[in-house]
Every structure is written in C-alpha cells, then in structure tokens.
N, C-alpha and C positions, 0 to 999 in steps of 0.2 A: 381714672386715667384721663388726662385731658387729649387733647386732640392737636391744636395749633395755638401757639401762642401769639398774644391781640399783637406784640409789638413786632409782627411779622407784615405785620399792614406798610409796616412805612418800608420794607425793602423787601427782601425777595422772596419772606413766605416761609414757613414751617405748618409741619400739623403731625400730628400724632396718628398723627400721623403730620408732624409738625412743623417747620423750621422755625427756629426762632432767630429774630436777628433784629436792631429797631434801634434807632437814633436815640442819644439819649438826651433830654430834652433841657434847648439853654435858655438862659435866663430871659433873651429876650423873648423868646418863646412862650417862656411861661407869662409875659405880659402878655399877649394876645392871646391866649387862651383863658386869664382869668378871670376876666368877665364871664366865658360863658359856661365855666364852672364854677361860677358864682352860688348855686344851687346847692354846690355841695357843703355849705355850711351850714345853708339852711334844714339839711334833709340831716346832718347829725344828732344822734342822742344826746339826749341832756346830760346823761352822766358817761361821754366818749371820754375816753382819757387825752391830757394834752398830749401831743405828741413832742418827746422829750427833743432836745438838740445836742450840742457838744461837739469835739474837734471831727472834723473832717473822717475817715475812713481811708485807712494808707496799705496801702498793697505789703507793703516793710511791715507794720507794724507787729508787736510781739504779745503773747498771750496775754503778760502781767498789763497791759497798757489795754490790751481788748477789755479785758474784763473789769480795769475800773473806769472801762466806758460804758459797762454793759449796763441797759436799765428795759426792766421788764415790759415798759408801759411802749419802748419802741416795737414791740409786739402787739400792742393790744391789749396787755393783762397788767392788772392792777398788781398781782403777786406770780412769783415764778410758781408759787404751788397750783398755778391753773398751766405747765408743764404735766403734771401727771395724766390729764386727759391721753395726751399726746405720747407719753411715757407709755401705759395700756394697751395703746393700739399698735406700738411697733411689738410692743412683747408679744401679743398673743403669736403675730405673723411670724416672729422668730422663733417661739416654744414649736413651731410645725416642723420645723429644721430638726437632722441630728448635729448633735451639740459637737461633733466631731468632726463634721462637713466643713470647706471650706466655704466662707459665704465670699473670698476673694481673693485670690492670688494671682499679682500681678509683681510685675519692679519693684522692689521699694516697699511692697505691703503684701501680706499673708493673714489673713484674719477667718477666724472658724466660727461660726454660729453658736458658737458656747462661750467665745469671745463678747459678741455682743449684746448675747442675752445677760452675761455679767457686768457688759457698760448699763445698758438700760435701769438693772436691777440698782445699781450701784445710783445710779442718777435718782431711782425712784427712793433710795431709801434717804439720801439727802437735800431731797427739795425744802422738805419744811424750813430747812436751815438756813435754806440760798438769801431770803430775804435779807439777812441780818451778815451772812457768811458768804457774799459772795464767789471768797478767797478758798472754799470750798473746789471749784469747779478745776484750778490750778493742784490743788494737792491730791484730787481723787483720779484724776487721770491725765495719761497721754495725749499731749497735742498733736498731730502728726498732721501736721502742713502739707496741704496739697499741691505741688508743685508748680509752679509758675502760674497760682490765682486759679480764677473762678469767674467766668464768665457770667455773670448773671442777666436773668431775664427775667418776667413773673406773668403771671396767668389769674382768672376770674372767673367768677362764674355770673354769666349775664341773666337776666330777666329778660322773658319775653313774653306780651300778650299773646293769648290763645285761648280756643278753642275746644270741647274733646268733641265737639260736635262740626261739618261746617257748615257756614252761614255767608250771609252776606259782608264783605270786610275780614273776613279771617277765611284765606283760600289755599295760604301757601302749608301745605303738609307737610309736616315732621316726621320722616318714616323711621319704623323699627328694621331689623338686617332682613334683609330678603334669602330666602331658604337656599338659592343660589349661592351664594357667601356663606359657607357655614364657620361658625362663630370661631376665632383664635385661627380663620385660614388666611393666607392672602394670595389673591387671585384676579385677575382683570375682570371689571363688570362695566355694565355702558358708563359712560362720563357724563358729565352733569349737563352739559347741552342735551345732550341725548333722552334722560330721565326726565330734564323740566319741558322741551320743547316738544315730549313725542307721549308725555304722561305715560312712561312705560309701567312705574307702579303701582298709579290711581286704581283705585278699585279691585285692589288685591284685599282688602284687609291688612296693609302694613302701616296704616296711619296710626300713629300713636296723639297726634292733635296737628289741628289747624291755627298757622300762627296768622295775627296782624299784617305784619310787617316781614316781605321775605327777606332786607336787608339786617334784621333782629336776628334770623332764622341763620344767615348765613356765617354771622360773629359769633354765633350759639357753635356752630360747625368749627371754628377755629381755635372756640377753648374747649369741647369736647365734653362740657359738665355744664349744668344750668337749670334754671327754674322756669316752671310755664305759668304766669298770673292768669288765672283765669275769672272771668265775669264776676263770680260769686266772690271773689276773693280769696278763694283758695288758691295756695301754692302746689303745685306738682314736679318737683324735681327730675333731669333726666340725664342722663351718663352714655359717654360715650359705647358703643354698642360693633362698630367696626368701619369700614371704607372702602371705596371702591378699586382702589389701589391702581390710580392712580394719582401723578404728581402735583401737588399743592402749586397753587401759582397766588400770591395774597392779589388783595382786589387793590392793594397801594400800590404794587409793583403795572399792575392793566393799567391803570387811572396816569399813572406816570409816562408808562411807554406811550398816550394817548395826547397826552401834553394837558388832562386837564387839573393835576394839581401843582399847589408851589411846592406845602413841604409834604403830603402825603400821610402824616398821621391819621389816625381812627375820626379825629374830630369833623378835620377838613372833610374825609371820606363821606363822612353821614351827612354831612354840610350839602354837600355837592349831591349825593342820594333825593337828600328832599328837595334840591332845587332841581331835578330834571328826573324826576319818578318814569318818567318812559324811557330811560337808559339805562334803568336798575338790570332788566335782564341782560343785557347787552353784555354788562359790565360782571357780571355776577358769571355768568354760563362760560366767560371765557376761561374761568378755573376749573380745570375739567374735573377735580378732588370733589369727592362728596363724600359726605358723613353720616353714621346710622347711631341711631338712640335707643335708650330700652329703660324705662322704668328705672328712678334712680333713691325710690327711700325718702326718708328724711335730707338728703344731703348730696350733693355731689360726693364721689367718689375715688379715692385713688387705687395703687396699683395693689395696694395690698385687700382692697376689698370695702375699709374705712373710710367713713368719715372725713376727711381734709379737713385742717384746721387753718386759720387765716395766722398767713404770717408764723408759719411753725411745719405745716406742711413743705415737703422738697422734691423737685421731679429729678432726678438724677439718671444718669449711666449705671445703671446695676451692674456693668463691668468693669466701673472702675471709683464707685459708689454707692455701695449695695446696702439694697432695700434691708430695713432697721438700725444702720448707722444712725449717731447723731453725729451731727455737722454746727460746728462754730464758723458761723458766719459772717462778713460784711460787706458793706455796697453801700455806696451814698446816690440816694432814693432821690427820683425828680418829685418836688412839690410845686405846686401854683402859686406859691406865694412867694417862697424863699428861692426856688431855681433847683437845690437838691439838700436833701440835708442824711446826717447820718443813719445807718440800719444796722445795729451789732446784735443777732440773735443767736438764740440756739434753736436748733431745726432736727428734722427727723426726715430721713428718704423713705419718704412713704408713697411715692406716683414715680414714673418716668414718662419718657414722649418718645415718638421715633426719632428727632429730631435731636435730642439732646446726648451727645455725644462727647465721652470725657470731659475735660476740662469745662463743663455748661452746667448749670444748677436753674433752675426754672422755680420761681419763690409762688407760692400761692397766696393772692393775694385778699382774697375774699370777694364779697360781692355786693359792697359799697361804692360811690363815686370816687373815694378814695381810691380804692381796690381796681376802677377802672383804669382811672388816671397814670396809679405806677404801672401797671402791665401794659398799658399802651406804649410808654414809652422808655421801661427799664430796658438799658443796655449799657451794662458798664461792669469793669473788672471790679474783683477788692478779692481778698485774704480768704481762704476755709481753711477751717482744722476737723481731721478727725479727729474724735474725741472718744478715747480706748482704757478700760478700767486697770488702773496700776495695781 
C-alpha cells in the first residue's frame, strides 16, 4: 500500500494516506529539466527495452484501435507472458473471496468474485498467445468503459541511504507504528512538528533505521513503500506500516504559499533543499502528516499483500475498482526528451491509497529515474476498460 503520491508535491498534497494531484508536465518544461536528468540514461540497463511510441492516447478512442496500439515493451516486458507474474498474484487474493460474493455493485456494474477469478484464469490461460494474437484480448472478453476516463497519477518506490545503526551523518529515524496506533486503526497521534521537535519517539525502540537525508526520509513518507541502501550495500525494503491521522499538506504546496518556488515540482523542491539545508525542518514539520514503516521483504508492497509490479501494478477505489480486476488502460506519460509520449497497458488493481477516489487510478511506476520522473509529474486523463471474461 502506498502512502502519498510524488506528483502531490506540485499541488496540494495526497498520502495514503495520500492526495494525488500534479501538473503534467510540458514541453518546455521538460527542456529545463533535461539536463539534470541527464543521469538517467546513463544509470539504464544495457538490455532496457526501447521504449516504443505511436499515436497519441485519446479519451474517444475504441478497444479495436487500443489494442493495435497496444505493445508490451510500453510496460517494460519484452513479452506479454511476463503478464503471468502479475496474473498469480491477483488470483491467489481472489481464490480468498467466495466465488458468489459481490466483489462490486455499483450503477452500471455488478460483478462477483467468481466473476473475476474466471477473467484472471481466462487471461492466464491465453497469454502464451498474446504475442502473436493480440486480437485475443477483443474476442475473450468484455470492455466495459469506465465512465468519463480515468484520472491518472503514478507512484515509486524511492531509495534511501541509511543506517540500522545511528552514527554520525544518518540521525534522522525511520519509525516503525507506535503501540499507541494500533495497526488498521485511525486515531489522532502528535503531528510531525511535535514528534521531530520534542523527539517524543527516540528511544522507545521504534527505530527501524537511521536515514542520511531527512528530505529522502520525507518522499519515502509520500509514496509509502521504499528501499533502505545501506553501507554494506545491502538493500532493505520498507512498506508502509500506518499514520498519524492527520492531514497531508505536500512540501510544494508550503514552498509555494512561501514564495520560494516557480513551478514547484519534486526537482525544483530538492533543488531548493540543498541550497538552504537550515530550512529543511522548517519546511518539512509544517506538514503535520507523518508515516510509519515495518519491514517490507523483498519488495514494496501492495494492498493485497504482493509484490507491486512496475508498470502493471494499479492503486484504485476498491469501491468502484476492486482489488483483482484487470484494467485496460491509457495516459500519455511525461518524458524528458519528447514532452509525453504514449502508455496503452493492461494492469491489475492490486494497492489502493486514501486518496484515490473513483474515477483516479494511481500507476506504479517502479524505482528507476524513469519511474521517478513520470510519478512526479503524471497527471492526466485517458480511457480504462474493465476487462470481464465473456
């Protein structure tokens, strides 16, 4: 489950306890910032796939038209049969359902958990084909168009240096839920001025690691899932864990009301961080939302308990979206280089946020420079379909 989505930096804030909401980013834009994403070419795998191109992404447009846009590698996969990963993990959470339950009834849609456990199955048992058959995906099921689009946004999981021990240079503490809060409750606890300035948790035993950088610490807090690099080079993953309940304020909407930025994206933000390191707390404690962590596995994690896949993962409304749908999706994605280019996937709702509310789909986007750059600044409508086994 994530927390806050990054592209709440540039307006008024989400977190998972979430808002999302964030400029989507134009071209001229994207020339000022490509220089100093210049790294992310260099930091790609030799064998990254290209990322493909093709017409635009139209709110209008019809299934037959999706789908001979549709190419795996705008995902990340070389072949749709690395779909089955992702196929696995919505089943197991739906085989938990009876198959007679409604996993949705709302206007316009009624669907039972023996409903989707027969898309899934239906999807798993014609992947092999998709390569060659994409025309598959038209004849095995129902489209059923989500009503006036799809908000889209997307999420990451950031890196942070740390510590499991503290030392000198890693001081700011990472805490696990405080026995106060107990876990799946929501209830008011101090606010983050209160926690950082008065060290009300230090020395309980709730440190789970000391990071670097508390501005790292605090973007970790906003997508709610992340990794801790530590010294040795080990990785230590960590998942959102609960919050203090209260209200998320992003650090772009403070910086703004403040006058000290132009456009307020994540970049400018961290720009302006390191140029005035003695206004970090300043700036940081006026959101009074704080986030708790706990041991997260191999991986960030979503609502079903799994794994997150980049670019396949979906945070939805489970009331009007629910957890084990697949989802036909599109959005045309900001890049650095081109301004935005097309995203025609198939997805799975496998996380939600508090923040994400009908008509919003929250993309996960992984936890590359790439993966920063579109959750920074995804915010744009396009087209979903459920996708229901005929």
């Amino acid at each position: 489950m994530h927390s806050t989505s990054p592209s709440s930096q540039q307006s008024s804030g989400k977190q998972k306890n979430k808002g999302f909401v964030r400029g989507l980013l134009s071209c001229a834009l994207a020339g000022l910032l490509s220089l100093s994403l210049a790294a992310c070419s260099a930091k790609k795998p030799e064998n990254q796939l290209e990322i493909p191109g093709g017409p635009a992404v139209s709110l209008q447009e019809e299934p037959d038209y999706f789908v001979r846009n549709l190419h795996s590698a705008s995902q990340g996969m070389r072949s749709w049969s690395e779909l089955a990963v992702s196929v696995n993990k919505s089943l197991r959470y739906v085989k938990t359902k009876p198959a007679s339950g409604k996993a949705i009834s709302r206007p316009g849609l009624s669907v039972t958990w023996g409903e989707l456990r027969s898309t899934l199955e239906r999807l798993q048992q014609i992947i092999p084909r998709l390569d060659k058959e994409p025309g598959l995906l038209l004849a095995n099921f129902q489209w059923v168009k989500v009503p006036d689009g799809i908000n889209y946004s997307g999420y990451y999981s950031p890196e942070v240096k740390a510590s499991l021990t503290p030392k000198k240079g890693y001081e700011q503490a990472i805490y696990r839920l405080p026995p106060e809060i107990p876990a799946g409750k929501h209830g008011k606890f101090a606010d983050r001025r209160t926690i950082e300035e008065k060290q009300i948790l230090a020395n309980r035993g709730l440190e789970l690691a000391w990071a670097k950088d508390p501005v790292d610490v605090f973007f970790l807090e906003i997508q709610g899932s992340g990794c801790l690099l530590l010294e040795d080079g080990r990785k230590i993953c960590v998942n959102y864990a609960g919050q203090n309940g209260h209200k998320y304020k992003s650090s772009g909407r403070i910086m703004r009301e403040k006058g000290l930025l132009k456009r307020g994206d994540i970049f400018e933000q961290r720009q302006w961080f390191k140029d005035h390191p003695e206004r970090v707390r300043e700036i940081l404690n006026d959101n009074p939302s704080y986030v708790f962590f706990k041991l997260g596995g191999n991986g960030p994690t979503g609502a079903m308990g799994a794994i997150v896949d980049d670019w396949r993962t979906l945070a939805t409304d489970r009331s009007f979206i629910p957890l084990g749908s697949i989802v036909a999706y599109g959005v045309n994605v900001p890049d650095p280089s081109k301004g935005r280019i097309p995203l025609r996937g198939i997805g799975f709702a496998q996380d939600v946020g508090g923040a994400i509310k009908r008509n919003r789909i929250d993309i996960y986007c992984g936890s590359d420079d790439r993966a920063n750059y579109v959750a920074s600044f995804l915010d744009a409508k396009g087209p979903a379909w459920l996708l229901l086994a005929k």
